[in-house]
C-alpha positions in Angstrom: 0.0 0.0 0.0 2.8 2.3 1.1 4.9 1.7 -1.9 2.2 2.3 -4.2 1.5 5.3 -2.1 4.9 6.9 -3.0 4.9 5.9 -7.0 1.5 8.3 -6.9 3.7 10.6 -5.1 6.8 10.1 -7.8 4.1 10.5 -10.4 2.3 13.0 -9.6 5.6 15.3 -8.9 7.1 14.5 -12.2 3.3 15.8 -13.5 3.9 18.7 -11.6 7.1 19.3 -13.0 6.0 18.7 -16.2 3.1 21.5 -15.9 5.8 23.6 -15.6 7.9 22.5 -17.8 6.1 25.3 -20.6 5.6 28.2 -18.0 7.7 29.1 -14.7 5.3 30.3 -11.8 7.1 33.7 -10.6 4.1 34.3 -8.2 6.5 34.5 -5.6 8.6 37.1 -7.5 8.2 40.5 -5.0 7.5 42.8 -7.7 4.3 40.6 -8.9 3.2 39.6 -4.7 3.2 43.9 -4.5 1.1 44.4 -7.2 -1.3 41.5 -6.1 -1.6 43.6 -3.2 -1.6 47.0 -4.6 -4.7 45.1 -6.9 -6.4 43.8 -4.3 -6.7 47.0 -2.3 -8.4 49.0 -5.1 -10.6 45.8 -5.8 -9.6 43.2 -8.2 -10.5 39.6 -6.5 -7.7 37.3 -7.3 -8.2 35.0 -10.1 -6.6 32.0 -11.3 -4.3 33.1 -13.0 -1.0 33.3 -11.8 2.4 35.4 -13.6 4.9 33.0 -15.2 7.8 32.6 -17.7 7.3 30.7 -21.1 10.1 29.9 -23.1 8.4 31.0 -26.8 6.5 34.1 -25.8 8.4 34.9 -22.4 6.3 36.6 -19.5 2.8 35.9 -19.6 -0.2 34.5 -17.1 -0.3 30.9 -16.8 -4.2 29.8 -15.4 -4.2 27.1 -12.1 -7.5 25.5 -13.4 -9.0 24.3 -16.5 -10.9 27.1 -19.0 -13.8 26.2 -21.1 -15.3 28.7 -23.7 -17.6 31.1 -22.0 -15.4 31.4 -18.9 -14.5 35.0 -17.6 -10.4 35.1 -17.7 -10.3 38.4 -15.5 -12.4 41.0 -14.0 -10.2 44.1 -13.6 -12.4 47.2 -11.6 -12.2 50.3 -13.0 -10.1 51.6 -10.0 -7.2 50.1 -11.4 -7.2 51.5 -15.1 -4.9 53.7 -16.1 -7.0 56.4 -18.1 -7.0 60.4 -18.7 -9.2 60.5 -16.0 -6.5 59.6 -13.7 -4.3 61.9 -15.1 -6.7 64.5 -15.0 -7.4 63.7 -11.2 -3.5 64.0 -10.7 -1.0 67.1 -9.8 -0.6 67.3 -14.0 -4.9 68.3 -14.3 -4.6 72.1 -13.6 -1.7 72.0 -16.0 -3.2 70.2 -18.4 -6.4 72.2 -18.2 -5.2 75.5 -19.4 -2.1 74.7 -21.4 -3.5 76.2 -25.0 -3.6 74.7 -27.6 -5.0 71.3 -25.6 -2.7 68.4 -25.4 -3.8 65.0 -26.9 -5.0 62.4 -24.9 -1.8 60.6 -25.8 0.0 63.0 -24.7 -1.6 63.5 -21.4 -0.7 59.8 -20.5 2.5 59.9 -21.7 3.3 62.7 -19.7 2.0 61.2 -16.5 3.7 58.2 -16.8 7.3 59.6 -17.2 6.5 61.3 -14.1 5.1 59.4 -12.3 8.5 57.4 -13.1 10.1 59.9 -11.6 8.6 59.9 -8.4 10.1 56.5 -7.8 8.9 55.2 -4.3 6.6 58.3 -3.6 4.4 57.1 -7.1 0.9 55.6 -5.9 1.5 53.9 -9.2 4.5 52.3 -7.8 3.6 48.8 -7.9 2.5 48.9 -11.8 5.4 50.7 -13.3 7.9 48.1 -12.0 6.2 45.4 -13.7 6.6 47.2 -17.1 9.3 46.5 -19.8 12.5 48.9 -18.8 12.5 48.8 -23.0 10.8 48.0 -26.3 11.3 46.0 -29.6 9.2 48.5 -32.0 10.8 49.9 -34.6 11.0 53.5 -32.9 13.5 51.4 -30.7 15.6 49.8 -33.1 19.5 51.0 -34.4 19.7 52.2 -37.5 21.5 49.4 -39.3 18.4 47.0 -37.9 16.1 48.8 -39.5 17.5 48.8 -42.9 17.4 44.8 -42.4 13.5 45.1 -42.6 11.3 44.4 -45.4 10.9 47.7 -47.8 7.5 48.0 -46.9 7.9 47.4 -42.9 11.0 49.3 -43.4 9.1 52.7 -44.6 6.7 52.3 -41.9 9.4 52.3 -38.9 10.7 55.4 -40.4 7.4 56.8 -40.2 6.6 55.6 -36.5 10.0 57.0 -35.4 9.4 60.7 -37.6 5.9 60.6 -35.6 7.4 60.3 -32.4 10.1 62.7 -33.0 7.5 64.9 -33.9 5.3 64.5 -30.9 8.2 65.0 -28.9 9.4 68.4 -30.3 5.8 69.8 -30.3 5.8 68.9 -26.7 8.4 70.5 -25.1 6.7 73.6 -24.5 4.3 71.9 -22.6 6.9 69.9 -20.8 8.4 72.9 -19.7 4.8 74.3 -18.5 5.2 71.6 -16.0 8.5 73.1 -14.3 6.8 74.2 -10.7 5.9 70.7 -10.2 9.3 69.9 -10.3 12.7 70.4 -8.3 14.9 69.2 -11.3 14.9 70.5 -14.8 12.0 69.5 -16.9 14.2 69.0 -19.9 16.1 66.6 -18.3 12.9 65.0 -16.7 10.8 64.9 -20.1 13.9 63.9 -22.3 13.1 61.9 -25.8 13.8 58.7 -24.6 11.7 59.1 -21.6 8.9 60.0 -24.2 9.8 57.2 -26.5 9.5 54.4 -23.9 6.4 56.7 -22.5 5.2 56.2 -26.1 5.8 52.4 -26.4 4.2 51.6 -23.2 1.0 53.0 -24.4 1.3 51.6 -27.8 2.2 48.3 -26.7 -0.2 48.0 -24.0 -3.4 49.9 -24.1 -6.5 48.3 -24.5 -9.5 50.0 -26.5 -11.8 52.2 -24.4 -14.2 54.6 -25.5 -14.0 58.2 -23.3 -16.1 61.0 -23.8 -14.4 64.1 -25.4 -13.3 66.5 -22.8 -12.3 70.1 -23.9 -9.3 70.2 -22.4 -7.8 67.5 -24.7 -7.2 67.9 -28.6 -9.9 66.4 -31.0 -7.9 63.1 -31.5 -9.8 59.9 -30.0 -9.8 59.8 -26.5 -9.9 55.6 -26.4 -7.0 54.2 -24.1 -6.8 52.4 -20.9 -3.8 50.7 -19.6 -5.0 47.4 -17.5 -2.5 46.1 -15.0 -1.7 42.6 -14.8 -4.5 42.3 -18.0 -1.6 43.3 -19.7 0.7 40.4 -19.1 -1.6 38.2 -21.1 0.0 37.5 -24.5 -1.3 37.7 -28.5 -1.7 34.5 -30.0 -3.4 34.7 -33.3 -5.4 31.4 -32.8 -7.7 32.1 -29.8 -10.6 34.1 -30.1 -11.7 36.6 -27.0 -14.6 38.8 -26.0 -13.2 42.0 -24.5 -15.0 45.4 -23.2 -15.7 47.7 -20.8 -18.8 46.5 -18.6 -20.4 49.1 -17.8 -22.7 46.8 -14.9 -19.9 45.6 -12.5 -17.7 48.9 -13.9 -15.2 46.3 -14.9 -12.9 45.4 -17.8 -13.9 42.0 -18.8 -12.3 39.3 -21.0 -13.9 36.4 -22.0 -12.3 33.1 -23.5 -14.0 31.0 -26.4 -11.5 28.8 -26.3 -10.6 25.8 -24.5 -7.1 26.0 -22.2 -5.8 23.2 -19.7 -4.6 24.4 -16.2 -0.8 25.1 -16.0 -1.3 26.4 -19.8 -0.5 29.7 -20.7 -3.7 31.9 -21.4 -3.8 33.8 -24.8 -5.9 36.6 -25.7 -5.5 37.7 -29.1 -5.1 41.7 -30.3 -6.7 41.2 -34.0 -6.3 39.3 -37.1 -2.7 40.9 -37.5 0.5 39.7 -39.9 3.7 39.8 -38.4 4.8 42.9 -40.1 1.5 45.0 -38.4 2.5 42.8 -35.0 6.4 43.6 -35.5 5.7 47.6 -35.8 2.7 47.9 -33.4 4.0 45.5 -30.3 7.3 44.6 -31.2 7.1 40.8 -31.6 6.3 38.6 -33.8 4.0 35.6 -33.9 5.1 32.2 -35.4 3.4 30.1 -38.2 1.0 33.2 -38.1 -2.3 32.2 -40.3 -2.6 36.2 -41.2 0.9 36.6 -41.8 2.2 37.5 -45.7 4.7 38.9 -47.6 4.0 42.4 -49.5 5.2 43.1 -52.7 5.8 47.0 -53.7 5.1 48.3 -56.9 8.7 48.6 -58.0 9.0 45.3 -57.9 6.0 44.6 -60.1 7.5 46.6 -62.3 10.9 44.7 -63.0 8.5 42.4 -64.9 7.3 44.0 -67.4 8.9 45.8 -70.7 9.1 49.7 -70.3 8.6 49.6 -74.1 5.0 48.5 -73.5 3.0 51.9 -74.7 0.5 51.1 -72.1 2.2 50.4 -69.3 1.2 53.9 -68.0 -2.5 53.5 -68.9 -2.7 50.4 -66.9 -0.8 51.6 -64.2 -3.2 54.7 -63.8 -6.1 51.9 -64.0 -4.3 49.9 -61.2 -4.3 53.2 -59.2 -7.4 54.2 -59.4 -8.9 51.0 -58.6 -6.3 50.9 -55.5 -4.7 47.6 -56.8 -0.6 48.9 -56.4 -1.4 48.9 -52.2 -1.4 45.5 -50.2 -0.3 42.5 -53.1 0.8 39.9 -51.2 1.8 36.5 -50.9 0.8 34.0 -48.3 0.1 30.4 -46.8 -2.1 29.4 -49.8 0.0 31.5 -52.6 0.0 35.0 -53.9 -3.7 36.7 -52.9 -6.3 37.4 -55.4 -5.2 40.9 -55.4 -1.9 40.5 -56.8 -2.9 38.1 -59.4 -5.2 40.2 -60.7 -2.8 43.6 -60.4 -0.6 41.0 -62.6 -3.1 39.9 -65.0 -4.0 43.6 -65.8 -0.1 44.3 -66.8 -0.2 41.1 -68.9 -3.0 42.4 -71.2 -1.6 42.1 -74.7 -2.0 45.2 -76.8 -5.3 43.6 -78.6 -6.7 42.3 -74.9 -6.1 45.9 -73.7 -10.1 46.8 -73.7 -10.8 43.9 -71.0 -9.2 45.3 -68.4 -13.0 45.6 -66.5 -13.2 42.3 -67.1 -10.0 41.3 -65.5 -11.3 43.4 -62.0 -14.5 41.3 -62.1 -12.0 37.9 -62.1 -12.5 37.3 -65.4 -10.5 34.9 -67.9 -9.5 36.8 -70.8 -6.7 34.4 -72.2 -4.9 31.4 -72.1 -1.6 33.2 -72.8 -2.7 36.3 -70.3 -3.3 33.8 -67.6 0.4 31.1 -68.3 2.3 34.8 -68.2 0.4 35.8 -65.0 1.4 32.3 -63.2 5.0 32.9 -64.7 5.2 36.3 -63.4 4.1 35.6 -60.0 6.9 32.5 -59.8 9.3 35.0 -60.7 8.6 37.6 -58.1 8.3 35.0 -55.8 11.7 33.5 -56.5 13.3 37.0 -56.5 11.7 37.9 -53.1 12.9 34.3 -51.7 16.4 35.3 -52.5 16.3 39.0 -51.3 15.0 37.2 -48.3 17.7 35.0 -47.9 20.2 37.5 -48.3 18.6 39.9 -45.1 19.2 36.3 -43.5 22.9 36.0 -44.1 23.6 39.7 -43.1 21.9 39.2 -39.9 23.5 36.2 -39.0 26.5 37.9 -39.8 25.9 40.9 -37.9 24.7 39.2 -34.7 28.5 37.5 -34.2 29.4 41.0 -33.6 27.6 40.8 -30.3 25.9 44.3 -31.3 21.8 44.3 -30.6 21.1 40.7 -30.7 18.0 41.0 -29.5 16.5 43.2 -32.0 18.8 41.1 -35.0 16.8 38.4 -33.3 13.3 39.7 -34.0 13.8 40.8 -37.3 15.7 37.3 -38.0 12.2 35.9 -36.9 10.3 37.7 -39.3 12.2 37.1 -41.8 12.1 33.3 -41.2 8.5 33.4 -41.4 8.6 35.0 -44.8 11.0 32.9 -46.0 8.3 30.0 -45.0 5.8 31.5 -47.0 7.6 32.2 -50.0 8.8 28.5 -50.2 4.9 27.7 -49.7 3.5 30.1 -52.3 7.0 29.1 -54.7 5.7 25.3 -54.4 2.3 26.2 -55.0 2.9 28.1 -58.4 
């Protein structure tokens, strides 16, 4: 009977450790047992989920029983949101409202959040800010020579995201200064652009959507973010499927799971049907064997395919415009999309086909030979893209010996991978 006894025993720890094995309980970590506390005295009952490390998507919330579709992952009371009503309620609301012309919304939370970083231990916000990220993986984030490892289309896009912030920061350092009474040490050095930019990320990153009512002492832009501590450890997966919102009943931000999990598993919500490139620029990560992800293919390249000689190249070109068919061409799990086929079916008109070109928008046939040189032009992008792909590869596995940003070589290196899956996909398909 004993002996028995202790083979349960042996069994059930080696099930224990196994549960474990995929996610590390850090429960008993003291910056997650304060901010339990600091929860629980503004409200939030404990659930069952618990603060772990996963080896592919690193932190996240691990749940200690079994969820079935329907089930309520977490309850989190208004009192703990993060909002521009909380900033509004703060030291920075008198400043806020009657600095002219009104700062945004984002702006407003940006701004309490460096300061309130400031404060250090005399922040009521204490507990939450040492849970965050000390830094980011978006592109605003990334060196230089990183960037220029991205795909041309991501790659315009990070310059963009790190202009905007640039910009936000420069327009508001008048309104930074505004806030000098508050403070004993120079605002400048207080408000500083990398305070904003990891300000910035944090909201980006981490905000979930909530619907305010416009307030005249904020700017015209959408008043809609809320950051949710502890909600916010829960990580994207693009498979899982949640219902999330504000109820307005129990005053409570609720999240609701349609899928099945198994206790000890990691709980995903999921942040919309993004590809990796949206995921990459928006949260900094990416998401592997992504069903939304896909490869985009710019205009210049559709171009190398066809003869400049052709005397209506430009006329079809203007039609492609028009009808918005030079933006999003992509390829993807199941081959290039319906939009780039049809962009290149429009280019392979012949000069006595020309005078379809309706009918090639309404997914006509026109030819045999204008839908072989379609097919053939498609491989051939595809097999140029594989190989422009496979070069970024070599580069970053050449630049990550040098020891220099590994972590962000690492990300795009990830990406990249999961293009290089989809081209082969789409290459095989063709």
């Amino acid at each position: 009977m004993k002996k028995s006894r202790g083979r349960t025993g042996r069994k059930r720890r080696r099930k224990h450790l196994q549960s474990f094995m995929d996610g590390v309980n850090c429960s008993h970590k003291l910056e997650y047992i304060q901010l339990k506390k600091w929860l629980k005295d503004r409200g939030f009952e404990d659930s069952n989920l618990r603060p772990a490390e996963f080896l592919e998507t690193g932190r996240g919330l691990m749940t200690t029983k079994a969820l079935q579709a329907g089930d309520l992952i977490i309850s989190l009371p208004e009192k703990c949101l993060l909002t521009t009503s909380t900033v509004l309620s703060s030291c920075l609301g008198e400043y806020i409202m009657k600095w002219k012309p009104p700062v945004s919304p984002l702006i407003a939370l940006c701004t309490f959040l460096i300061a309130e970083k400031y404060a250090g231990e005399e922040s009521q916000w204490k507990p939450y800010l040492d849970v965050l990220p000390k830094a980011y993986t978006c592109p605003v984030c990334l060196e230089h020579d990183v960037v220029s490892l991205l795909p041309e289309p991501l790659r315009k896009k990070a310059q963009e995201q790190r202009t905007m912030v640039h910009e936000l920061y420069m327009s508001s350092k008048a309104f930074f200064s505004s806030l000098q009474p508050l403070f004993a040490e120079n605002t400048e050095t207080i408000f500083n652009y990398s305070a904003l930019e990891w300000a910035w990320c944090t909201i980006n990153t981490r905000t979930i959507y909530m619907k305010h009512s416009q307030r005249e002492c904020f700017s015209l832009e959408p008043d809609i973010y809320a950051l949710a501590p502890y909600l916010d450890l829960l990580n994207h997966c693009p498979n899982v499927q949640v219902k999330a919102a504000f109820n307005g009943q129990t005053r409570s931000y609720e999240i609701q799971t349609n899928s099945q999990c198994k206790s000890y598993e990691e709980v995903f919500i999921c942040y919309g049907p993004h590809d990796n490139q949206r995921l990459l620029l928006e949260y900094g990560f990416v998401a592997m064997d992504n069903p939304h992800s896909c490869v985009y293919v710019i205009s210049d390249i559709l171009l190398k395919y066809f003869p400049a000689l052709d005397k209506q190249r430009n006329a079809k070109l203007s039609i492609l415009k028009d009808h918005d068919f030079l933006e999003n061409l992509t390829f993807g799990w199941d081959g290039p999309s319906w939009r780039l086929i049809t962009a290149l079916k429009l280019l392979s008109l012949g000069a006595d086909e020309f005078t379809c070109w309706k009918r090639v928008l309404l997914g006509d046939v026109i030819s045999a030979r204008n839908e072989q040189q379609t097919l053939n032009i498609a491989a051939k992008i595809c097999h140029y893209l594989i190989e422009e792909t496979q070069d970024a590869l070599l580069q970053i596995s050449q630049l990550k010996r040098k020891e220099n940003h590994r972590e962000h070589l690492a990300l795009v290196e990830a990406l990249r991978l999961e293009d290089l899956k989809i081209l082969q996909k789409s290459a095989e398909i063709l």
